[in-house]
Every structure is written in structure tokens, then in C-alpha cells.
N, C-alpha and C positions, 0 to 999 in steps of 0.2 A: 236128160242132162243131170248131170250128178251134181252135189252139190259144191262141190269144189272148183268145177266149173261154170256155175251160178256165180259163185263171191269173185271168180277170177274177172270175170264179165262186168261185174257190179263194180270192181277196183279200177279196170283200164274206164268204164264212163266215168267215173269220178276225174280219176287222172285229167281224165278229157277234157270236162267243164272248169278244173281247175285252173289247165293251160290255155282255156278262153279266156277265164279270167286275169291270168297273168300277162296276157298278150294284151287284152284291153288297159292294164293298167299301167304296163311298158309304155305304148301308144300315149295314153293319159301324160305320163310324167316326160315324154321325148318332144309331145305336145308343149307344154310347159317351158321347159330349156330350150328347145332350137326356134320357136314361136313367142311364147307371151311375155317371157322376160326378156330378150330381146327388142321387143315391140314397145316394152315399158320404157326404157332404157332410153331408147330411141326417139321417143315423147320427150322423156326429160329434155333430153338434148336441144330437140326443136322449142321446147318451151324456154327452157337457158337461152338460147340464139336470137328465139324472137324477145325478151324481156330487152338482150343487148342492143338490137336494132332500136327499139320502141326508146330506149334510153337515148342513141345518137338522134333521135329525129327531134326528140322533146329537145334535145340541147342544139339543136338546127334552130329549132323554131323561136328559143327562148333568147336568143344574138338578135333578133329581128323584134319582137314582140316584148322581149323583156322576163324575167322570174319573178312572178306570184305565185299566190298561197298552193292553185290549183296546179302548178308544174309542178311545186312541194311535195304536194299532195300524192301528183302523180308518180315521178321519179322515186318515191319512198317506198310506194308500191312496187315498184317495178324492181328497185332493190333487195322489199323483200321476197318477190317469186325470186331471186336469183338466189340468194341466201338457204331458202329451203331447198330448193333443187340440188345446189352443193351439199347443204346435208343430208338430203334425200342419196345421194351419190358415195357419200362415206358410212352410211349405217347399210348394214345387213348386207352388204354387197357377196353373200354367200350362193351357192351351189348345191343342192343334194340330190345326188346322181343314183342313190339305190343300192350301194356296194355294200357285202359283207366280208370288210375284210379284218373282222374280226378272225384270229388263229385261235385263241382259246375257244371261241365260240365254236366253229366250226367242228373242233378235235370233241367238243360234248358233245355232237349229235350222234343219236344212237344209227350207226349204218345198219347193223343186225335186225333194223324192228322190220316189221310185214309192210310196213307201209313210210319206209323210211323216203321214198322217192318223191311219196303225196305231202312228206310233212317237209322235205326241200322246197317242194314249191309254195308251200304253204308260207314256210321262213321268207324267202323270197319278195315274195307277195304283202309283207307285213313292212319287209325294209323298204319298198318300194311306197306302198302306202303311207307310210310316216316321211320317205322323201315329199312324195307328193304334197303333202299336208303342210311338210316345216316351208317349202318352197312357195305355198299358196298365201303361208303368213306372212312372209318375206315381201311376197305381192302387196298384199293387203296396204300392208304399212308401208311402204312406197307410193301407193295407191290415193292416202288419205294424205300424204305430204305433198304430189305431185296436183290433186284434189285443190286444194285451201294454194297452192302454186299457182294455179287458173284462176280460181278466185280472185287471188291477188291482182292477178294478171290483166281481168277483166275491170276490175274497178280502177287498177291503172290508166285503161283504155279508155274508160267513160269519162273519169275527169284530164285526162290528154284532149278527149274530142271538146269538151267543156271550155279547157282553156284557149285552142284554136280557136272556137267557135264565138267566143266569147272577145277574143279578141280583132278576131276580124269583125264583130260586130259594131266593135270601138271604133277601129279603123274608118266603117262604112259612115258611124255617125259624125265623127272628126271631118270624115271627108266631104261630108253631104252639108256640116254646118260651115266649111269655109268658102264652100260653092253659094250657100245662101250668103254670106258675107260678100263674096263676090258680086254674084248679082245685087244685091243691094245696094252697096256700092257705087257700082254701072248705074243701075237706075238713080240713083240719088245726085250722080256725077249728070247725066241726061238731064236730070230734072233741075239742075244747078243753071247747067247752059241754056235749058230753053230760058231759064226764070229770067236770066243774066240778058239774053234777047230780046225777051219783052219788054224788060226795064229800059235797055235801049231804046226799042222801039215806040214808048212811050215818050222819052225824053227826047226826041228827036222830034216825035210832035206837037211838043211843048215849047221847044224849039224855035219850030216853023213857026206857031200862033205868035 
């Protein structure tokens, strides 16, 4: 094997690993756009939908039960997971797809060099990776506003259950103190007429004597 057919051999393996690597990192970044940003997105939305239910049901309940501190509490919360997710929805709302369409660029690369085909994919390979990267930040910070969204979200939820709970607990005592009023009442109305009978029935045999 001569040498020139050695380095020819050594060029097409390079080549070869290179477009592993290019095909993993297509994959990578097609992963990304047609899966996780999609999926992010698609969070927001659920988490916007449920904030707005969670708000119609607190103002169900508050016609019935009444607004205190804890529906305040609540409903503020719940305005602001909505709040963030609208901003969550107007920042960064970008795309980076991998393209060089740069023409000056393009027109500088040297087509004449020995290995001008390895350092395309290489170029390639670089625009693809910095998509991957600027698209990953884009995540991120969606990420940490959709994050502190749920947060929000959830503390809404626990003083929501708070103020139900808390109210039907009022409810249960109001209702359980006009039932003892009741009976008391009863009894005291019972213990009136027997007393009122005896009294009778004494006078009647004082009476007879």
C-alpha cells in the first residue's frame, strides 16, 4: 500500500466519523424543534388554561362563601402564573434551524484545499451546534419562567384549598351551633310544659284539700 493510498484511506475514515457526528447532531437539534420546544409551549398553554379555570371556580365559590384575605391571596397568584406565561410567550419566541446562508461566507471558503469537503462538514457541524446551543437557552429561560408559573400556581392552589376548607369548616360550625340552639330550645320548650303540668297538677291538689 503506497502511501498515498494510506492518507486516501485515513481521509475517507475521517470523512466518515465526521458524518456520524453530523447526523447525531442533525438528530440533536431536529430533536429539539419538532419535540421539546413544542412540548414547552404546549405546558405554557396547559398551565395558562388551568390558572383560568382555577380563577372561574375561586369566583364560583366566592358568590356562595364570600372574598377574604385567602381568595386574595389566591386569585393574585393565580394572576400572576398568568402574567408570566404571557411573558414567557412574547420573549425569545425564536427558532435556530442550522442554516448558512451566509453568501459572503460561503464565496470564502477555499473549494481548491485537499480537504475542503471535511472542513464543509465541519462548517456545518459548528452552525448546527451553536443552533443547538442558542435554541437550548431559549429553553432554559422559558424554562425558569414557566418554573416560578407552577410555583405560582401551586401556592394558588393551597390557599384556594385553604379558603374552601376553611370555609366549609365555618359553615359546619354555624350549622352544628344552630342545631344545638335548636335542641336546646326543644328541650327547654319540653321542660317548660312539663313544669307548667306539675304546677297544675299540684294546684289542683290543693284544690281538692
Amino acid at each position: 500500500m503506497t502511501f498515498r493510498q494510506k492518507d486516501l484511506i485515513e481521509t475517507q475514515i475521517y470523512e466518515e466519523n465526521l458524518k456520524l457526528h453530523l447526523d447525531t447532531k442533525k438528530n440533536t437539534l431536529d430533536v429539539i424543534l419538532r419535540v421539546s420546544m413544542p412540548l414547552q409551549l404546549n405546558t405554557m398553554k396547559t398551565i395558562l388554561w388551568i390558572n383560568i379555570v382555577l380563577i372561574g371556580i375561586l369566583l364560583s365559590f366566592s358568590k356562595v362563601f364570600g372574598f377574604d384575605s385567602l381568595a386574595m391571596l389566591s386569585i393574585s397568584l393565580y394572576f400572576l402564573s398568568i402574567i408570566l406565561i404571557i411573558f414567557a410567550f412574547t420573549q425569545k419566541r425564536y427558532k435556530y434551524y442550522g442554516d448558512i446562508d451566509d453568501i459572503d461566507y460561503m464565496y470564502s471558503l477555499n473549494y481548491k484545499s485537499k480537504f475542503a469537503k471535511q472542513n464543509g462538514i465541519i462548517n456545518v457541524m459548528l452552525f448546527i451546534d451553536n443552533a443547538i446551543q442558542k435554541n437550548k437557552d431559549i429553553m432554559n429561560y422559558l424554562a425558569l419562567l414557566v418554573h416560578l408559573a407552577v410555583i405560582s400556581t401551586f401556592f394558588g392552589i393551597v390557599s384556594h384549598c385553604l379558603y374552601i376548607g376553611l370555609e366549609f369548616y365555618n359553615k359546619e360550625i354555624l350549622w352544628q351551633n344552630k342545631n344545638h340552639q335548636t335542641i336546646a330550645l326543644k328541650y327547654q320548650s319540653q321542660k317548660d310544659h312539663y313544669t307548667n303540668q306539675m304546677k297544675e297538677v299540684i294546684y289542683l291538689k290543693r284544690k281538692n284539700n
